[in-house]
Structures are given as C-alpha cells and as structure tokens.
N, C-alpha and C positions, 0 to 999 in steps of 0.2 A: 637659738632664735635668730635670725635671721632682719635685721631692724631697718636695712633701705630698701626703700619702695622706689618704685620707678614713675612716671608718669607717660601716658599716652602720645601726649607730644614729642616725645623724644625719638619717635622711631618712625622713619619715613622713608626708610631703604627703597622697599618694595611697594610704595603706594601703588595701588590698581593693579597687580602683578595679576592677579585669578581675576579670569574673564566670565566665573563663571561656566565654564564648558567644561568638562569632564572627559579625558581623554584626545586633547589639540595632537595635531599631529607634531610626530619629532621634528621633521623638516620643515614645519611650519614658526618653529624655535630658531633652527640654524639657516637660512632661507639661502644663503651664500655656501651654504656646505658643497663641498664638488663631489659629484660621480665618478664613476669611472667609465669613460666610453667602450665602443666595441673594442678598440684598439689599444685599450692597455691606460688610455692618458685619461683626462678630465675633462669634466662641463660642467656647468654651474645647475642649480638646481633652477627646474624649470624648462630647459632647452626645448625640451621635447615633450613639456606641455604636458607630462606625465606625474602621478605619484602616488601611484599603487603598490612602492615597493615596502615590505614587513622592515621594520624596523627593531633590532638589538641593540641593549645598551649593556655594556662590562663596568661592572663596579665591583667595588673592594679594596684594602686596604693594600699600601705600598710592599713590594718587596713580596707578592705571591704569586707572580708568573703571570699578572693578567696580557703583559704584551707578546709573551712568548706564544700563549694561547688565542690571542686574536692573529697572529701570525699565521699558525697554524690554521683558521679557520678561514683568513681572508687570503693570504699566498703572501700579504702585504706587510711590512716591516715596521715602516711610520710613514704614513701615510696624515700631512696634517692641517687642519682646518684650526681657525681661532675662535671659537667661542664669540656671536656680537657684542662688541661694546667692549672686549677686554682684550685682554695678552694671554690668555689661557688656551692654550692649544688641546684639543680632541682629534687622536687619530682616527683615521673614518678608515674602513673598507668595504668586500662586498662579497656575498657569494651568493651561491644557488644549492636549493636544496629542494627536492623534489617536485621541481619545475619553477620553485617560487624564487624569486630573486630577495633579500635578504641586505640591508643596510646594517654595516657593524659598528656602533662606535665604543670606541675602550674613553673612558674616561679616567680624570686624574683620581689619585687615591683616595680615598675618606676612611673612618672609623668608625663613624657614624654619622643619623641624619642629622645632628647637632652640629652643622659644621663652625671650621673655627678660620682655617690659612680660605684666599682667592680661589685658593682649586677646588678644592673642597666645597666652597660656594658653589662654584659653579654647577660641579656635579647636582647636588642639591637642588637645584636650579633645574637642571633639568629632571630628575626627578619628577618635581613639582609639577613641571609645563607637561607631562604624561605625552601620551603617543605613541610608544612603544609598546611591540608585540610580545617580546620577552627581554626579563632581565635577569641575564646572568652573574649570580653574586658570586665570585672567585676566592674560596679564602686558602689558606696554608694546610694540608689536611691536621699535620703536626699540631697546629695550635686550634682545632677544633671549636675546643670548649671556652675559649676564650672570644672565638671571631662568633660564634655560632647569636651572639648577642645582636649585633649586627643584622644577621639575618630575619633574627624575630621581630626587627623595629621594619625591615622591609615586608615580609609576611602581615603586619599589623598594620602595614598603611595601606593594606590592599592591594601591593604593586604582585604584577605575572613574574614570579619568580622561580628560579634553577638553580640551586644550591650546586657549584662546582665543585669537589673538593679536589686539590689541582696539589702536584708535588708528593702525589701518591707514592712515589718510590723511597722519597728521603721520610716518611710516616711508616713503613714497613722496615724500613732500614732501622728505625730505632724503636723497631721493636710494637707498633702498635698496629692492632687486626680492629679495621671497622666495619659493622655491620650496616651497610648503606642503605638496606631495601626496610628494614625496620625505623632508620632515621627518616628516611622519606615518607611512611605512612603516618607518623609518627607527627612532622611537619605539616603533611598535607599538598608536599610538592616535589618534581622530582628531586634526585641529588644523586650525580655523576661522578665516579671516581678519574681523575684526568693526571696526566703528566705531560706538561706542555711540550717540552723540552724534545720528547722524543715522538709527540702525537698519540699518543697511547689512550684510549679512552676518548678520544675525540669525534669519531665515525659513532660512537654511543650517545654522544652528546648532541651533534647532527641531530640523529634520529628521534631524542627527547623536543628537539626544538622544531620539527618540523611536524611534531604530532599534536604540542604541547597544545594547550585551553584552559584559561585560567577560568577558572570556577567561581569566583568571585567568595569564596569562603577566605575567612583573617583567622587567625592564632593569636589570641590578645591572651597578655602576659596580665595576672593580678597587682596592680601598685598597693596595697593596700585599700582602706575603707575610705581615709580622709582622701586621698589623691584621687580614688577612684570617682566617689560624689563631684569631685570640683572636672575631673575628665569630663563625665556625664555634663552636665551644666555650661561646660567649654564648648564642649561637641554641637550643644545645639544652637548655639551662635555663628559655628566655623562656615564659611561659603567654599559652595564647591569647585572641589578642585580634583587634583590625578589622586591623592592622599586620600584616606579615609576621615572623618572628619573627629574621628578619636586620635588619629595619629597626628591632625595638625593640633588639637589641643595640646597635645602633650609637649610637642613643640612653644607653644605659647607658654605653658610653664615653667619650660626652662629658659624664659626671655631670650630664646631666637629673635634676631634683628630680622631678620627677613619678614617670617611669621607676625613679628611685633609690628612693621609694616603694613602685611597686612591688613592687624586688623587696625591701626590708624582709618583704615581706607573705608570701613564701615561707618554707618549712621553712626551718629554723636552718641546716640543713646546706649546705644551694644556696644559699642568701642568701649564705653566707660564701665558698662557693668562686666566687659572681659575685665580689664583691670583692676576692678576693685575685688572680684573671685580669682584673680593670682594675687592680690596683695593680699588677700585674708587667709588663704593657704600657706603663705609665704610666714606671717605672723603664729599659726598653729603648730609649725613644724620647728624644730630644735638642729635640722640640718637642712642643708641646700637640698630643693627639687630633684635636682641631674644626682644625689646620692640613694635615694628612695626607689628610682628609677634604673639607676643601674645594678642596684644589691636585688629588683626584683627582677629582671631581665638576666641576672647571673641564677639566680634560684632555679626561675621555670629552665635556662638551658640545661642545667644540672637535671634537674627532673628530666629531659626528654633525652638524655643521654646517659639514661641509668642502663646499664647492660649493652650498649652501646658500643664501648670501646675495651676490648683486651687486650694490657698488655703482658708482653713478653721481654723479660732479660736480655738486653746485649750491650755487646763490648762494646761495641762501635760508637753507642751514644756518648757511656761514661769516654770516651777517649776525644769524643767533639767537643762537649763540656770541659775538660781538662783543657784544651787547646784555645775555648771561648775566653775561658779564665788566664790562660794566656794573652792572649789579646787586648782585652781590655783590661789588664793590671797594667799602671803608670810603671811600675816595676819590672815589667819585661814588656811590655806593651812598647814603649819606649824604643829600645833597642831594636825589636822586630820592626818597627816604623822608619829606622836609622838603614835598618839592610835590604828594605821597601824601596826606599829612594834613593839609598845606593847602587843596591845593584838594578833595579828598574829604570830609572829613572836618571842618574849620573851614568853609567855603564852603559845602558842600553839606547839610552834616547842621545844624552851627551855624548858619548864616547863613538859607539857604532852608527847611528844616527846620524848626528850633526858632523862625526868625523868620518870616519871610514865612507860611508855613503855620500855625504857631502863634496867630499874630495874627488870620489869618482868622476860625480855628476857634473857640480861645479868646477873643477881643477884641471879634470881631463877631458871628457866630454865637451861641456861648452865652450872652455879654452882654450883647447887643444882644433877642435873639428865646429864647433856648429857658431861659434859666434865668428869665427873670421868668413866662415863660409856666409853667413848671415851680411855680414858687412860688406864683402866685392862682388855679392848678389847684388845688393840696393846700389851700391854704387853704379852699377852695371844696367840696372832696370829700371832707376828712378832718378831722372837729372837735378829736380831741383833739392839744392842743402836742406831746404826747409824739413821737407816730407822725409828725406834722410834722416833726418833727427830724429823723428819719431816713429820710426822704424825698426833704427840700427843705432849703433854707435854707443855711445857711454849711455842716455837717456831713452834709449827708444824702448817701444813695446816689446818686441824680441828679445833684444839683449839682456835688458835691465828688467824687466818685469817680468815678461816669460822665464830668465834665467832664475831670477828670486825669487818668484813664485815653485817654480818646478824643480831648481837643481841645489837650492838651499833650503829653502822653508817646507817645500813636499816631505822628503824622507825625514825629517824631524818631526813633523805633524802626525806625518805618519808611522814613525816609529811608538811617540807618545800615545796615541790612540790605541795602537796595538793593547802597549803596558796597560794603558785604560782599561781597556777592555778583558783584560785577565785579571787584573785584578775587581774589577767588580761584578764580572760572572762568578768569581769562588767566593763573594758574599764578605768582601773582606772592609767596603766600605761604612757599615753600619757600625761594625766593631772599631771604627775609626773614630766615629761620630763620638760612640760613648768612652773611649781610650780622652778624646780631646776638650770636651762636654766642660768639663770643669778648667781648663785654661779660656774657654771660648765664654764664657761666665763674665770673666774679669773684661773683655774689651764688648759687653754685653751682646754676644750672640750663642746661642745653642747651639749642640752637637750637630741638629738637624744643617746648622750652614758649614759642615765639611763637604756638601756636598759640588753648592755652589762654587769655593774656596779650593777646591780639586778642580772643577771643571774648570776655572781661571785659567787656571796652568796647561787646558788646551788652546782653549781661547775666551777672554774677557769677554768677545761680546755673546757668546753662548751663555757662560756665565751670568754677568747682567741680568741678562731675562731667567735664567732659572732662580733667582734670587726671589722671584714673585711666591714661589713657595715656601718662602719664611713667614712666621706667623704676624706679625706685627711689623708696624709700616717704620718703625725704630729699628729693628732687625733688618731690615730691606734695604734702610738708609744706609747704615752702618755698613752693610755688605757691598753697596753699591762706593763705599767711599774706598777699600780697603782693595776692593778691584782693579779700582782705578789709578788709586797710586801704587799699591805694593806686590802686586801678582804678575808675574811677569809670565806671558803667554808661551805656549812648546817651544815655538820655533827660535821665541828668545831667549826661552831659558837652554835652550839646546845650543846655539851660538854660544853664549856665553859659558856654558860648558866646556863647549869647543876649545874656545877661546882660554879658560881656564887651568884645562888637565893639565898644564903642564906647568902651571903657576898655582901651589896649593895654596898661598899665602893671600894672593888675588881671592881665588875663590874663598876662603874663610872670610876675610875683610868682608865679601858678599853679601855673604850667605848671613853673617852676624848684624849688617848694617839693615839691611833690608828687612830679618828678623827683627830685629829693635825697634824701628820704625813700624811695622806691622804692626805692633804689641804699643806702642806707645799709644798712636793715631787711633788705633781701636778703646784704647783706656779712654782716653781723653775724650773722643767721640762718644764712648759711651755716658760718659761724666756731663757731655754739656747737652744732649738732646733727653728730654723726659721720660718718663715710661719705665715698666716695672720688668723684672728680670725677666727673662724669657723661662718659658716650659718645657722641659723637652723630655717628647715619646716617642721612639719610632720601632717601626716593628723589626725584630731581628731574625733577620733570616739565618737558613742554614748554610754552616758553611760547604763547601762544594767543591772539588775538580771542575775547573772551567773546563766545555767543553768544545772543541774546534769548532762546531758549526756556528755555537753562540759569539765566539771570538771573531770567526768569520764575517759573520753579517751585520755585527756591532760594527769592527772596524771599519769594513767594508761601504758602512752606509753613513758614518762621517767622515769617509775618506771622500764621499758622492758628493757630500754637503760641502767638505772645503772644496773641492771644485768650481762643482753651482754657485756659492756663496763668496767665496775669498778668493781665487782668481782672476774674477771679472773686476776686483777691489784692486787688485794689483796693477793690473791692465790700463783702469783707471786713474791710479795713482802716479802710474808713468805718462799718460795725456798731460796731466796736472802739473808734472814736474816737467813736461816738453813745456807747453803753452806759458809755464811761470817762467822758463829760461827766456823763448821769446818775448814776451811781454817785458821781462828785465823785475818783473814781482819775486820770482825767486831766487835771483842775487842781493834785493832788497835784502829779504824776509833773511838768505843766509848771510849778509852785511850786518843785519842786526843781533841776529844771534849771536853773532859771533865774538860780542864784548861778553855779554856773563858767562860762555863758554872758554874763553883766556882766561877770568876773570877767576874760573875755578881748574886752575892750572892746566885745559887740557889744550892743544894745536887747534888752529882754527880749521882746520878740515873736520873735527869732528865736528860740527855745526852744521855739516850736512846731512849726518849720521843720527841725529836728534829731530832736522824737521824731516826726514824720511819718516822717523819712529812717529810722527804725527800722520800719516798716511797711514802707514799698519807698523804697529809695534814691533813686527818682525822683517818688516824693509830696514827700519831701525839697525835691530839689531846684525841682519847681512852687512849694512854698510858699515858697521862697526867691524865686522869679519876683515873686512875689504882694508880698512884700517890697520888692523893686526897683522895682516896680511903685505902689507906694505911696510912694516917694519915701524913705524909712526907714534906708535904708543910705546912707553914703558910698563912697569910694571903696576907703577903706581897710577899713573894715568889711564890703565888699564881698569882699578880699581875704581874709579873715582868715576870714569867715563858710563860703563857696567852700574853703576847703580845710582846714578843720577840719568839712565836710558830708563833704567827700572822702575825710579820713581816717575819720571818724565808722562806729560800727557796721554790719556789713554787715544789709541788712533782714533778715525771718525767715525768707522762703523760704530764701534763700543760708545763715543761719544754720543751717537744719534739715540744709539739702543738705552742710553740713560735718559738722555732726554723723552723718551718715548714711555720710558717705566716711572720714574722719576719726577719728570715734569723740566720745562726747557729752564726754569730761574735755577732750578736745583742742580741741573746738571752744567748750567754756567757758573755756578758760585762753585761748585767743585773744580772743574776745572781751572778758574782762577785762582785758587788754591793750591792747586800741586804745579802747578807751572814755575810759580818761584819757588817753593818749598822744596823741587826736585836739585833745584840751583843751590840751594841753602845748605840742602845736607850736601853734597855737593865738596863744596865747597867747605864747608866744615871738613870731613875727611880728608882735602886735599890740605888745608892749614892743619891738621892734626901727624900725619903723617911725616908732613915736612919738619914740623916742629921738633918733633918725637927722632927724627934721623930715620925712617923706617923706609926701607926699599925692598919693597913685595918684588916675590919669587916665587 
C-alpha cells in the first residue's frame, strides 16, 4: 500500500502549458530553430515568412543509432539548436522527399513518456506541444521486446508513428529473423528494418514517410479493471492537447510533474477531484502505479510478438557475451581499462600526440621557420612596438596563440578525439559505465556520469554542459565540482604526458595525487549536499568494430568544433595577455601569484604557467612545456607544479559554462574553493616529498 498522498499545490511546472489547440505547429515550439538556406548555411525561422515545411521528430532510447540515421536522412552530422529556455540542444536537419521539403529533428534519448533527466523532459515536451507530421521511434532491433513498450505508450497517445527497427545487421548476426510485415499490421503502423551505419533500409524508410497518414486509430494496452475505471474518469477531465486524453491520464497517475502541472492549471473544482481519483487509486493498490503499468505494457508487447521473432544458434553471440562479461567484471574489467589508457590514451595521445607530433610542429616548424619569419615580417611591416607585441614576439597572436593553439594543443586534441572516437563507436563506453557504477556510488554519482568524466579529459567545458544529462541536480553539482578541479583536459593531460614519459616517478606521484583527490572531494561532496543515491539504467549497446567512416566524421566534426570554438579562445586569450602586459595588470596579477607559488616550492616563472591555465587549461599546461623545456623544473617540482596545474582554476570558458548550468553564486563558490585548495595540496606534496628525502625520476 502505498500511504503518501501528494497535494495539488505542489505541482506547478507546467501551469497553462496546453493552449487547448490540438496539433501547434513544431516550429511554433522552437520559434528560433534555424533552416538551412539554398546555400548549405542558416536562417532563423520566419525569414521568408514561410512554414509550410512537414515536420519529423526521432525519438528513442540512447545508444540505437538515432544520429547515425538522421545523418543519413539529412546529409547532416549535428547540426544544433537549444531547445527555449534551456541548455538542451536538438539537432535539426532537412530533406526532400517527393517534392516536399521535410524538417528533422533527432531529439535527446528517453525510455519512456515518464520522463525523469532535463533531456528527456524536453523531449516530452515536445511531444506534448504536437505539430509534427511523423514520428520516428528508433529502437535496437536486438532488444525488440523490451523497447517495443515504449512504442505502445507512443501508439496510445495517438501520436503518427514509424516503428524503425534500426541495427538490423548486429539482430541477424546473433542469430535473430524478424518477421516485420506481420509486426506492422499487428501494430497498426508501418515498421522499417534499417541499418544506420551503412544506409541500408533507408530509401524504404523515405518512401514510408512520404506516403505515410496517420489514421487516427490508438492500440490501448489493458491496465487492469481498477487502473482502467480511474483511466476512464481521468480522461474525461484531461484538456486537449497532442496526447490522447487516456495517455495524459495515465501520465497523471504516475504523478508526472509536468502532467501534475497541468492539471494545477484547471478550475479548482477538477483539479481537486483529479487528485482525490489518484489518491484513492493510490490507497486500493498494494504496489506503485508505474508497476501495473509496466507489467501491462510487457504483457500486451509479449502478446503482439508471439511468432514474431525466430531465433537461430550462433557462435558469435555466445563469444560477445563472454567478452560483455569481460568487461564489466572488476576482475578483468580492471586491467583491460589499465591497457585502454595505456596504450590509448599514455601511448598514443601522450607519447605520439603531445610528443612526436608536438615536437615537429612546435620544435621545428615554428622554431625552426615560421616564428622567426613571423617576427622580421612585423618588424619589417609594422613600426610601432606596441602593435608588435601583439602580433609577434613572446605574447603576440602568432607566436603565442596561434603557436599553442595549432602546434601544441591541436595534435593532442586531436590525437585524443581520434582515441575518443574509437573507442565509443565499438560500444566500449557503457561497459565502462557499469565496470565503474559501484566506485562512482561512493562519491555519489552513477555509472551514467562516465560519460561526462571521459568527455572532461577532452575538454571540461564540453563536459560541463553534458553533465545536464545526469538525473538529479546533486549528481549535476557533484560532476560540475570534480570537473573543475580534478579532470584535467587532452591537451593537458597530453603535455603532462609529454612532460612525464621520461619521469615514471613524476607521473605515478600524478596520477595517484590527482586520483585521491578525485575520490576524496567526490566522498565528501557527496556527504555534505542532501539527496538520495543515484539510479542507474542505461541501455547497453552492442559491442562493435568501429568503423572508419563513423571514426571519421566523429573526429572530424570535433576537430570543426575545437576550431570554431577554442581557437578564437586562444586568439583571445593572447589580446588579454597583450593588453594585461600593457596596462602593467598582468605583472600585477603575475606579482601576486607569485608568493603561494615560491610558497609551494616551485620558481617563480611558473606563475605564469598557472594564470595562463586561467585562460585555457591547456595555455597552462604549453607554458609548463615551455618550462620543462627550459631546464627550470626538477623532478620534484615537476610533480608538484603538474598537479597543482591539475587542480588549479577551471579556464573561463568552463568557468562561464558553469555558471551558465550551474548558476553564477555556485560557480563563484566553487571556484573560490579550488583556487587555494589547488595551493594546498600543492603544497602539502612539495612538504611531503622533501621531508620523506624523495627526488622523483
């Protein structure tokens, strides 16, 4: 039984959300969404005074090809718009299909319309606000009988829907033959067999959705007698909306905040008699709503897939499962995560990366030929000092910014994207999540934030924002703390690499301080902010042979983004360091630094090395190169310097992007935090080592 009741007042998410109108247009939702012009670029919705174009929406859960397949349908990669009012990004594209022009948007994952994380809201959300022509539901063909729930809550609210079954190849590789044209009549709507990856089934797909006419027939699943009477009775209260008005009851029973919004927003009278037919439902039943609701929505999929699916014996499966079980055993899971970031990640990004590559660009290229030529150019073309300086020379835009932009931090970035991208095209990510699930417990975050906690280590402020897909705003905090101090970005963890291969003892001190700190800060963090442990679901995909063109266009299109995005950061960051030397603010600022930097045994040049790392984490860590480079540091000071850079301020981007997720009090109390704290430990290691006699090698 079931003994708290909720009250009506408590829910006012969504007050006045349904206007009443049935069917608003999509674009009338996203009013800012961009087009794509003749010419390949954007314009704002509206330009041209037009909007008559069909509108598609992709949903489905994470981890089933939906972007590979809007890929394939739009030409376009990510393409991305934010959702009003929030940080939730919807990639948009567009096509044509038999003269009609065609709006696509892939939305973020769900599992259902029960949503729970931001994104998932969202989706939902639009849902709700209808307007769309068709909605394609994307699920794993492999896991059929499991997503296939999902679809009958979409079919039930009356939405135009395409059952995709998408990943067709890896469902026949282990062995299973679907019978698609009998599931479709069966359903009441089409259902296309697809494989994103290679376009396969796609041109069939097309042709479903440019013929398609939703009929306005639902597939309502039986809850039982008691759920069913109090649905009826829900229903004829519910105001219209895109949903069917059985599928928003059902929603109100399972005290959706949105829904429960809703219906705050009715007359006093109906508002309360919804409430008081969930709270009497609530009292008759011996288990939660959302259990009745999903053991009847497993039943009827069961039923409409009787004869459905045949399988067939093969090796191939039992040998993925043996290897799944690999994976996520702490017992070899472990070890294969040690030879992941060894040879990926130490080897490839450190070693070949930050060194080999580095060296070319950096060492010979710009040292050898384009910075001096750089320099007796401006000399030559530009008389007065001033404009020289920021040009050329130690501080200018060329030298220094374009150099550490392009001949340090590029082939680092872009070595680690690569690794990125190979490893999470072969599906190796989720198996990470649930390998770490139970350490990630203890500093209160879920397996779901390996995701965020890997992206760091491209870069914090991507990061940051992908944190908005953890479930609770505790989880979000937590992540947003451990970014900031303890993840250190490619381009720095690649320098420091650099910097390290040749000093094992450096890098353990590292790798172990920075570790510790991580696991402490996360305990403790979790200990002093409230809130109950996290949940964690995610769907597991199969594992796979990454394949070049996915590796391609992955890395490819955050190789675009650090461009567009982190170059101009850099560019800027050398203005800043011109105009501070002028002004005489940035002799100040490195004057001051440079007491708790002696203070924690290291030279006072590195003080400059640290407010770089306040412009990007990764100027930081170059001018620490620059250091090493110069013979300047020992071994120990090497150690000491490296992880008091680590924990040191997150740069401004990340800084903004916290404040912008976050909120500005939250992200100034954090960074007031790790500013001395990064001095602290700091400092502690430099008094530890000396004490102890220890002189890292």
């Amino acid at each position: 039984m079931i003994k708290n009741e909720f009250k009506h007042h408590e829910y006012t998410g969504c007050r006045g959300h349904h206007s009443g109108k049935r069917g608003s247009r999509l674009f009338s939702l996203i009013p800012k969404l961009h087009r794509h012009d003749r010419h390949g670029g954007f314009q704002e919705e509206g330009v041209d005074g037009s909007d008559d174009r069909n509108s598609i929406l992709m949903v489905g859960s994470p981890n089933v090809g939906k972007s590979a397949l809007f890929n394939q349908l739009t030409g376009t990669y990510a393409t991305v718009s934010n959702y009003p009012g929030t940080t939730v990004a919807l990639a948009v594209g567009r096509m044509k299909l038999a003269g009609r022009e065609y709006e696509v948007v892939d939305t973020p994952g769900m599992y259902t319309l029960l949503s729970i994380t931001d994104e998932e809201r969202v989706t939902r959300k639009i849902l709700l606000e209808g307007g769309y022509d068709v909605i394609l539901h994307v699920i794993d063909a492999k896991n059929l009988g499991r997503m296939l729930t999902f679809t009958l809550q979409l079919i039930e609210a009356g939405l135009p829907v395409i059952l995709v079954l998408n990943i067709m190849d890896e469902a026949i590789g282990a062995g299973l033959d679907i019978d698609t044209e009998t599931l479709s009549r069966r359903l009441g709507i089409p259902v296309v067999p697809t494989i994103s990856i290679s376009g396969k089934g796609v041109k069939e797909l097309k042709k479903e959705i440019a013929r398609y006419t939703h009929n306005g027939m639902t597939l309502q699943v039986d809850y039982g007698v008691v759920i069913e009477r109090a649905v009826r009775e829900l229903a004829e209260l519910m105001p219209a909306a895109a949903l069917t008005s059985r599928s928003e009851a059902l929603l109100v029973l399972q005290e959706d905040r949105d829904m429960l919004g809703v219906v705050t927003s009715l007359q006093s009278d109906k508002a309360q008699e919804v409430f008081e037919l969930v709270n009497s439902l609530k009292r008759k039943l011996e288990n939660p709503v959302n259990y009745y609701l999903a053991m009847g929505r497993q039943r009827r999929s069961e039923q409409l897939l009787g004869g459905i699916i045949k399988r067939r014996d093969i090796t191939a499966k039992n040998i993925r499962e043996k290897i799944d079980k690999l994976l996520i055993s702490p017992l070899t899971g472990v070890p294969i995560l040690v030879l992941v970031l060894y040879f990926g990640f130490y080897k490839f990004v450190g070693v070949f990366g930050a060194g080999t590559v580095v060296d070319f660009l950096e060492g010979h290229l710009f040292e050898t030929y384009l910075t001096p030529f750089i320099n007796d150019m401006t000399r030559k073309v530009i008389p007065w000092t001033v404009l020289q300086d920021l040009i050329a020379f130690d501080y200018g835009i060329l030298t220094l910014g374009v150099r550490y932009a392009v001949a340090i931090v590029l082939p680092i970035v872009g070595a680690f994207f690569l690794v990125f991208s190979v490893v999470e095209d072969s599906g190796y990510l989720p198996r990470l999540s649930l390998l770490i699930d139970r350490i990630f417990k203890k500093i209160g975050l879920s397996g779901r934030a390996v995701i965020p906690m890997t992206l760091g280590f491209g870069c914090g402020t991507m990061a940051t924002m992908v944190t908005r897909t953890l479930e609770s705003k505790r989880e979000r905090m937590i992540a947003t703390v451990l970014l900031a101090l303890a993840i250190p970005c490619s381009a720095q963890l690649g320098v420091i690499f650099a910097l390290t291969a040749q000093k094992p003892g450096v890098l353990v001190t590292w790798i172990g301080v920075t570790l510790f700190i991580f696991l402490l800060i996360g305990y403790l963090t979790a200990r002093l902010l409230p809130g109950e442990e996290p949940q964690f679901f995610m769907e597991l995909p199969p594992l796979r042979m990454p394949t070049l063109a996915n590796i391609w266009v992955k890395t490819a299109t955050r190789m675009q983004w650090y461009f567009r995005e982190i170059l101009p950061l850099f560019l800027l960051a050398s203005v800043i360091i011109w105009a501070g030397k002028l002004t005489g603010l940035f002799d100040l600022a490195l004057w001051l630094l440079e007491f708790p930097t002696k203070a924690i045994g290291l030279p006072a040049e590195a003080a400059q090395a640290l407010l770089y790392g306040f412009f990007r984490r990764d100027y930081g860590a170059a001018g620490l190169y620059d250091l090493q480079q110069g013979g300047l540091l020992t071994g120990n000071e090497l150690a000491v310097a490296a992880i008091t850079l680590t924990l040191f301020l997150p740069c401004i981007a990340q800084f903004l992007v916290m404040m912008k997720e976050r909120g500005k009090k939250t992200a100034i109390v954090i960074a007031a935090f790790v500013f001395p704290f990064a001095f602290l430990v700091g400092g502690i290691v430099h008094f530890l080592l000396r004490s102890l006699g220890i002189n890292l090698q």
